[in-house]
Phi, psi and omega in degrees: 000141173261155208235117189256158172235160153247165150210141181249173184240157131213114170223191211246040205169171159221020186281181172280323170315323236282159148322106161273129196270283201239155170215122155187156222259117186250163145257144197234171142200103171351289195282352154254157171262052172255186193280148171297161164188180194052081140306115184237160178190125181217162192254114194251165201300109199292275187302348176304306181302290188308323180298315202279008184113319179319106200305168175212141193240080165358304150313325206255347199257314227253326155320286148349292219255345169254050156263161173263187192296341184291283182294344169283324158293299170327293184338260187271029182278148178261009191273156170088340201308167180231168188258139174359275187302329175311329198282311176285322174298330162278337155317280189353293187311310221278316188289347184294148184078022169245125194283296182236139167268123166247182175196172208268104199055133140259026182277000192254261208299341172305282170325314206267358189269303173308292154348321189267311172312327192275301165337328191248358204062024202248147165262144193289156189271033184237154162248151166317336184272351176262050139231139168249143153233140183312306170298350166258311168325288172324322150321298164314309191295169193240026151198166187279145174271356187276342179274001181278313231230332180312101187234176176043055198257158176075022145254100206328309186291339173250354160295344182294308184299329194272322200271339162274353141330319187267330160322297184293334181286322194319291147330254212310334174309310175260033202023063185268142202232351185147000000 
């Protein structure tokens, strides 16, 4: 069997520099409908990310605040943070035996995920040629499949889920089998 992650974002930016609020993470498998699972989700240390330099970008913040409230409090509550090496050491873990990364572009959580590994000196546990993006697959279906099924958005563990759910209607769609 083959073993795919999604991974999502929720930051404070879009630069590759920017702050990460949330990261999170599904397992998958592409060529079945069956449920996603082994799930992660962590919330990382906010202020750790500014002392050390990671931006905050003031439009995006300002984004943040017409959001509604429930995600907007998950988002940006400081209880629960986790601190960087904790964060990575638990991605690290989490990823072994996963064949492909996809993300939504992968210049955005990708780029800002790498960034954040080189910033700690830690190497990242991904190689490049294992990301995939979610958003050109989608692109392809002849409706975005995310507007059927999309609930709870811009909370990282569940755009993980909803957008590999759709991955998998996407495989099925085009009958990809492997």
């Amino acid at each position: 069997m083959s073993t795919h992650a999604m991974i999502d974002l929720e930051t404070l930016g879009t630069k590759p520099d920017c702050v990460v609020l949330t990261l999170g993470a599904i397992k998958f498998n592409p060529y079945k409908q069956t449920e996603p699972d082994k799930g992660l989700y962590i919330r990382l240390n906010v202020d750790e990310q500014t002392k050390m330099g990671r931006s905050v970008d003031d439009g995006t913040l300002e984004w943040w605040g017409k959001q509604d409230k429930a995600i907007r409090d998950e988002a940006l509550g400081d209880e629960g943070r986790t601190s960087l090496i904790d964060t990575t050491s638990q991605l690290n873990k989490w990823l072994v035996g996963v064949d492909e990364i996809w993300a939504q572009g992968p210049a955005f959580d990708i780029v800002i995920l790498e960034n954040l590994y080189e910033q700690l000196g830690i190497p990242r546990p991904w190689n490049f040629w294992q990301i995939r993006d979610s958003r050109t697959v989608f692109s392809l279906m002849p409706q975005d499949p995310r507007k059927a099924i999309r609930t709870d958005a811009h909370n990282a563990l569940a755009d993980c889920y909803y957008q590999a759910k759709c991955i998998q209607q996407s495989f099925s769609h085009f009958n990809i089998s492997k």
